[in-house]
Each structure stands twice: as C-alpha cells, then as structure tokens.
C-alpha positions in Angstrom: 132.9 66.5 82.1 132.3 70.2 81.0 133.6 69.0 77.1 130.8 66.5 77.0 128.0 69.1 78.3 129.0 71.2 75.6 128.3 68.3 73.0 125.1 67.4 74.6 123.9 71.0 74.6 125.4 71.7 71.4 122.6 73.9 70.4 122.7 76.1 73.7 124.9 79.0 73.3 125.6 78.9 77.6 127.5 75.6 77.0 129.7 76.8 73.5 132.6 78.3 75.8 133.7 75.0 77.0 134.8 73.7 73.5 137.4 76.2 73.2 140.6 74.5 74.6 141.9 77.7 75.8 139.0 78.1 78.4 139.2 74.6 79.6 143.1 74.9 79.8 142.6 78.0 82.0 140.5 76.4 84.2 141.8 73.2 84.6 144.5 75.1 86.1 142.8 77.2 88.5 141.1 74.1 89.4 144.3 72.3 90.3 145.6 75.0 92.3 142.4 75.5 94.2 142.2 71.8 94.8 145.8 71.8 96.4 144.9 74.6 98.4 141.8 72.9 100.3 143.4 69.4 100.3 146.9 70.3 100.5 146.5 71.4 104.4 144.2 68.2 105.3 146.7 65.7 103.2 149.7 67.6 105.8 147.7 67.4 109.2 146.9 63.5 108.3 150.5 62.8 107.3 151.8 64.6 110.9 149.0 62.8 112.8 150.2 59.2 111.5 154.1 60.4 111.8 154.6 59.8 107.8 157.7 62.1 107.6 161.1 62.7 105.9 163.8 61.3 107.7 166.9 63.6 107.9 170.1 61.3 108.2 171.0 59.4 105.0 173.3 56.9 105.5 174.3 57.1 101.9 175.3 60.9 101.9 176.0 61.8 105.8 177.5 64.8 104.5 174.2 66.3 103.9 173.2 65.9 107.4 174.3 69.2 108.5 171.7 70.5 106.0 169.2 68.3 106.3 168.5 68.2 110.6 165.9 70.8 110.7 163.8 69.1 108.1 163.4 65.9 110.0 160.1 64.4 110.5 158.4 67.3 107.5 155.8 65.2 106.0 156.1 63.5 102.3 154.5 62.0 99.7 152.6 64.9 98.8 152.7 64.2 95.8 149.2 62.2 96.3 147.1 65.8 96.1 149.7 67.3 93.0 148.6 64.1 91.2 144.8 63.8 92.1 144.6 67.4 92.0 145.8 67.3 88.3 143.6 64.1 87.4 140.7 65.9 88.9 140.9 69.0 87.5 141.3 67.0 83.8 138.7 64.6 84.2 136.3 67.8 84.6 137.8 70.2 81.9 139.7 67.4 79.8 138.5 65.4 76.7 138.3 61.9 77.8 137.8 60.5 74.6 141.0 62.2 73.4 143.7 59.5 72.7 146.9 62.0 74.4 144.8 62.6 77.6 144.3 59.1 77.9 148.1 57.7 77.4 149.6 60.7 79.4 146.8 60.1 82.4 147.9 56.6 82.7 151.8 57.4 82.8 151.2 60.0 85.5 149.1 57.1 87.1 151.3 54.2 87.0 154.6 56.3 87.6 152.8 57.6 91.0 152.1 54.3 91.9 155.8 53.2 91.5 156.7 56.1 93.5 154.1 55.7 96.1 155.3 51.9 96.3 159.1 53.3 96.8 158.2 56.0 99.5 156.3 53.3 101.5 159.2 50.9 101.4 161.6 53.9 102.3 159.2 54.7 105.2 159.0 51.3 106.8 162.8 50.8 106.6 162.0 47.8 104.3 164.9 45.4 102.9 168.2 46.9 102.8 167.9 49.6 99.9 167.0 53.1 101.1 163.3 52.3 99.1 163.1 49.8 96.2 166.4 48.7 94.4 167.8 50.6 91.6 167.3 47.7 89.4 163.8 46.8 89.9 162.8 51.1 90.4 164.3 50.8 86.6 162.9 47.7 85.2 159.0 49.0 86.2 160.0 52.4 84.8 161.2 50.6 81.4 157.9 48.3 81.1 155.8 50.9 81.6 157.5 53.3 79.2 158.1 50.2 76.6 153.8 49.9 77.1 152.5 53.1 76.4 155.7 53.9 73.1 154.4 50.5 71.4 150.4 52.3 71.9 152.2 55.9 70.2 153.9 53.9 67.4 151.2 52.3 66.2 149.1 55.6 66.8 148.2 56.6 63.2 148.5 60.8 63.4 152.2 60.3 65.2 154.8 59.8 63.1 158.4 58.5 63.9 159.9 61.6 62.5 162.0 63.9 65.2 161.1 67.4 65.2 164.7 69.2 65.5 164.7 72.8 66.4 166.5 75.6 64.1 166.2 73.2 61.2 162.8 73.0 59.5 163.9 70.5 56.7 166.3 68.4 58.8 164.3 64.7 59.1 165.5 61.9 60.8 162.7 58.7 60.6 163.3 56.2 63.4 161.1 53.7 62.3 160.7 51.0 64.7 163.5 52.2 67.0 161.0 55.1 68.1 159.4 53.2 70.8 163.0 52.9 72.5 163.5 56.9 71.9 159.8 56.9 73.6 161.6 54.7 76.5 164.9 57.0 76.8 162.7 60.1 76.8 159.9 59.0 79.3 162.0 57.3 81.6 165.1 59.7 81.2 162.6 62.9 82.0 161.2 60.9 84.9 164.6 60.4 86.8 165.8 63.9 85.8 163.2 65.5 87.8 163.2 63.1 90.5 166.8 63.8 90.9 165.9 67.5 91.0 163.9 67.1 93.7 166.4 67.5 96.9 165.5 71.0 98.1 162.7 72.8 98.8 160.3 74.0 96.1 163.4 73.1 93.4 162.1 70.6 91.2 158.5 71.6 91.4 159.1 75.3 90.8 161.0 74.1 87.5 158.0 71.7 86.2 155.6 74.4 86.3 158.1 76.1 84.5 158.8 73.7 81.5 154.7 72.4 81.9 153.4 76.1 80.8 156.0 76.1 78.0 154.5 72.7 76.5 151.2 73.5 77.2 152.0 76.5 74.5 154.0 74.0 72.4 150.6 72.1 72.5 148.4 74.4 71.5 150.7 75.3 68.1 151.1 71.9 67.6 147.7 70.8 67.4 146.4 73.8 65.4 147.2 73.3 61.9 147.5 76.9 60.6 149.8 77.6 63.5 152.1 74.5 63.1 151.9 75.6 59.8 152.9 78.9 59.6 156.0 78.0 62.4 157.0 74.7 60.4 156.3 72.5 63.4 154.6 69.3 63.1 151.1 69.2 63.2 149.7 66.2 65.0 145.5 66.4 64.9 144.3 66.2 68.5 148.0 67.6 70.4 145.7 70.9 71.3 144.2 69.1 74.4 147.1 68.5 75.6 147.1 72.0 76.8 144.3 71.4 79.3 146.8 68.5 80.9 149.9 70.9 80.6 147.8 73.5 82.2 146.6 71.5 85.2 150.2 70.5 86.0 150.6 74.2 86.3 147.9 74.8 88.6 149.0 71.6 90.9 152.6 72.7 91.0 151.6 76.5 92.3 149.4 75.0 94.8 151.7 72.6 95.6 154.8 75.0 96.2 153.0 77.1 98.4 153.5 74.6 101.1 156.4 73.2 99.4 158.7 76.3 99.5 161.3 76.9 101.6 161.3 76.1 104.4 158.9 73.0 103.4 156.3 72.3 105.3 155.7 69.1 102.9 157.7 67.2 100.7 156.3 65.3 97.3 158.3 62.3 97.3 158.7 60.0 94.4 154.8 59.6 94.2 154.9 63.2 92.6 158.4 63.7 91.2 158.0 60.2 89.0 154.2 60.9 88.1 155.9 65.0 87.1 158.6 63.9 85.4 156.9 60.8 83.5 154.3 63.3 82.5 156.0 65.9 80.9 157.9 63.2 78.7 155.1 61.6 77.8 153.9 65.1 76.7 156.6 65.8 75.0 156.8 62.7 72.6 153.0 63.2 71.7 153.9 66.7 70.6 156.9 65.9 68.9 159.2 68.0 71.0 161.5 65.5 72.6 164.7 67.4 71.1 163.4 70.7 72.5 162.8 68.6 75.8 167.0 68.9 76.2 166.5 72.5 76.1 163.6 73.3 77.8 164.5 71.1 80.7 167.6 72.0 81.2 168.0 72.5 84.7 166.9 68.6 85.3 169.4 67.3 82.6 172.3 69.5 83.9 171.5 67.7 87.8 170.7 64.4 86.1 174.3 65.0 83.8 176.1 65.9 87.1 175.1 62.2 89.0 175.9 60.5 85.5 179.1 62.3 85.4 179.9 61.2 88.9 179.3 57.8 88.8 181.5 57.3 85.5 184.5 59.1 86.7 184.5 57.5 90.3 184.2 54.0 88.1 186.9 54.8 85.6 189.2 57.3 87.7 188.4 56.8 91.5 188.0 60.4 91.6 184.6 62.4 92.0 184.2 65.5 89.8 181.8 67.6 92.1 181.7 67.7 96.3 178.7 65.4 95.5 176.0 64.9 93.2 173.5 65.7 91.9 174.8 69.4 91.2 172.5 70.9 93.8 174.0 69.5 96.4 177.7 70.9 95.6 176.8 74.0 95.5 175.2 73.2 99.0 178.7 71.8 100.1 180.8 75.0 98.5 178.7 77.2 100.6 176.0 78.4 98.8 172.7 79.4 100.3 169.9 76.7 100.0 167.1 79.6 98.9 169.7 81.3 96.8 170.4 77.8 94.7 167.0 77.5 94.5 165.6 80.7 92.9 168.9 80.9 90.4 167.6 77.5 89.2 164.2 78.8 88.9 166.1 81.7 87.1 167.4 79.9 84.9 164.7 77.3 84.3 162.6 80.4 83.0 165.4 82.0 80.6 165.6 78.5 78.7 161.3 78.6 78.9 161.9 81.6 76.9 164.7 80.3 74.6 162.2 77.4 73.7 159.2 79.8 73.1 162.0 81.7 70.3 163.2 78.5 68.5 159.6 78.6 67.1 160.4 81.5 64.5 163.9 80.7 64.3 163.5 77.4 62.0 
C-alpha cells in the first residue's frame, strides 16, 4: 500500500522513503512482529475458550509420552496469526504488482490452507490417520508445487540455470526438468520444516534464521551491480523479495515469544507448511536452491534422519536412531528439551553465516 502512495505522490519528497526496499523490508518486519504481539494473545485466549488444543498421547510414538504430558491441551494452529501477520504486513509495505510477491504469497496461502485442513481433521479425530493421509497430504503439496514451477518456468527473467556455490563458472541448464527441481525444492523445504517442528520454539527459531539470510540473498540478487560484483545471478525484480523475507522474520519473533519453551501455543501444520513452502519458493525465485541445502541445514539433517529411518527399518528391520526425526533421539538419550533446542538454533545461525561467506568465495 505504502509502494503505491509513493508512485502516486511521486513528486512529494514525504512519500520517496518508501521506494527504497530496505525501508519497506524493515518495516514490514516490525509490522509482523507487532501484529503477532496484539493478536497473538487474543488468537490463544479464543483457541483455550473453544478447547482447540494439542493432544499429548500419540498412538504412533507412545514413547514420547513421557515428554509430551505436560503439554496437553496447549493451544495450536497458531500458525493463523504467523501467516496473516506476514500477508498483512506485505500487503502494506510489499509491491503487489511484483511477480515474486505474488507467486510466493499464494504458496504461503495455499500451503496454510492444507495445513489448516490437516490440523482440523487431526482435531476432530477424523478417519483413521492421525490428520489427512500421507498420500493425499503429498499429492496437494505436489499440485500445488507443479502449479506455481510451470508459472516460474515460463517466467521470462528466471532462467533454468542452477546457481552452485564456490563455483562461479560451473552451469548446469535443466531445461524443462526445472519445474520438477521447483517441486523437489518447494515441497521438500515444506516437510523439512514441518518435521522440525516437534519442540518448542525449534522449527520457528530456525526459519527466522534461514528467512533473514535470504532476505540478504534477495537483496544481492536483485541489485545488478551487487550480483555482479559477487558473480551471483541477477534476476530483475528478486529485491522485493526482501520485504517478504523480512516479514517472515518479524512473524517468527513474535511468534516465538509465545512459542518458546514451555509453549504456551503451538503453530501446527497451518504455519510450519505455509514457513516451509515459503522459503522454497523464495529460494527458487532467487536462484539459491543449492545454497537452500546449506543454509537449512538443521531441517535437512531432521528430514534426513526420518528418511534414514524409514529405509533401514524397510531394508534391514533395524532403526538407526531411538526414533526419528533426530530431535526426538536426542530426547530419548537424555538430553534436555531447551538444551536441544538452543544448540539447534546454534547451529542454524553458524551455517546462516557460512551462507553469507560463500558469496566472496566463488
């Protein structure tokens, strides 16, 4: 909204501040958090009122029930304000008519709805899946993925190229194949972080983690004589991305200062889809996929550990860890809950900062 009074009043010099991207990314993050903080209370007292809460016992991992007892009943789907609080905060510091806002806006939106549609089912105690079935969770993932990469392919300033860190002249062209790498990155990213998201404050403290590092990947990448001088791919129009990037921020502080341990709110799969969906989708339109691996680490080390498990219980009849995802063995060898918690933050932060270096080192 503010982008659009500043091209109406392009001759007024009050209204010139809100074309720079940097100012608008700044404030759509202070915007976010502030909207979490005054809705985040209200969505938590309506949630408790109408007894929409966590339940403890899992039938399909009793052994975290030791763990799990005193968080019975804490409210969920949270994820509701992280993701209106971010659309908000774009639609009044965001360019609308910017392509990348656009396509990343409707994968947060459509992912949320898919989560919001499993957390209802898992709350009413629907069918016999613990929320929808695997298959069909997957199939609406794909389409929606397969949707929006056909729209980036035929996007004219994106090209199918992959932008591989510590090589500046290495070039692999996927031609037509890209809109399945925009599948396997969307929908990979989206799991990972919903698969991170088993304690409190874990998988949000990492998104705001790997969301300011792309919202710096963003800004290089859509200013020519920066992408230039670093060798990264310049792709025209990238540079708003920071104001989405930066709103993720804001949402995830606000968000996990009700969501740190111990929780008083949980997001569900409303938020950690919508996240997770969003950051891929960021990622391809920048042309950091590759560094995506990196940069995310933490989610592709707890989405490697369930993969892990599930192919050596299939081929073996033997489980690698106490239980997956990797979280949850540490939980079962004795560690801490807080303590896993801030050494994945830890660590989320130190490959942040490895990303930020493999800028210069091309």
């Amino acid at each position: 909204m503010f982008y659009f009074l500043s091209q109406y009043f392009y001759n007024s010099t009050h209204f010139n501040i809100f074309r720079y991207i940097t100012f608008r990314a700044g404030m759509a993050g202070v915007t976010a958090f502030l909207l979490c903080m005054i809705f985040g209370p209200v969505f938590i007292k309506l949630t408790r009122r109408r007894r929409i809460g966590e339940s403890a016992k899992r039938q399909d991992a009793p052994g975290l029930d030791q763990f799990q007892v005193k968080k019975d009943g804490t409210p969920t789907m949270g994820g509701i304000f992280i993701v209106g609080s971010i659309l908000a905060s774009v639609i009044l510091w965001g360019n609308w008519s910017n392509s990348f806002t656009v396509m990343t806006a409707w994968v947060c939106v459509s992912f949320a709805l898919l989560g919001g549609w499993d957390d209802y089912i898992k709350l009413k105690g629907i069918g016999p899946h613990r929320g929808i079935s695997a298959r069909v969770k997957s199939f609406w993932q794909v389409t929606i993925a397969f949707i929006v990469g056909v729209f980036v392919y035929l996007y004219p300033y994106i090209t199918t190229n992959l932008d591989v860190p510590f090589f500046k002249h290495l070039i692999i062209n996927l031609g037509p194949f890209f809109v399945f790498w925009v599948v396997l990155v969307v929908v990979g990213s989206c799991n990972a972080v919903n698969l991170t998201d088993g304690l409190d404050g874990l998988a949000i403290g990492c998104t705001l983690m790997v969301a300011f590092t792309l919202a710096i990947l963003s800004y290089v990448t859509g200013n020519v004589e920066m992408s230039g001088y670093l060798y990264v791919t310049y792709v025209p129009g990238a540079g708003e991305l920071t104001v989405f990037c930066m709103a993720i921020v804001g949402a995830s502080l606000g968000f996990l200062w009700f969501n740190s341990y111990p929780a008083t709110v949980f997001m569900g799969d409303v938020g950690s889809l919508a996240l997770g969906g969003s950051l891929g989708m960021i990622a391809v339109l920048i042309k950091k996929e590759v560094w995506l691996v990196v940069l995310g680490g933490v989610f592709v080390i707890e989405a490697g550990s369930v993969i892990l498990q599930v192919f050596s219980f299939k081929l073996t009849g033997k489980r690698i860890f106490k239980m997956s995802p990797f979280h949850h063995h540490l939980q079962l060898s004795g560690w801490n809950e807080n303590k896993i918690i801030v050494r994945f933050w830890i660590v989320a932060i130190i490959l942040a900062m490895l990303t930020i270096t493999t800028l210069k080192i091309r």
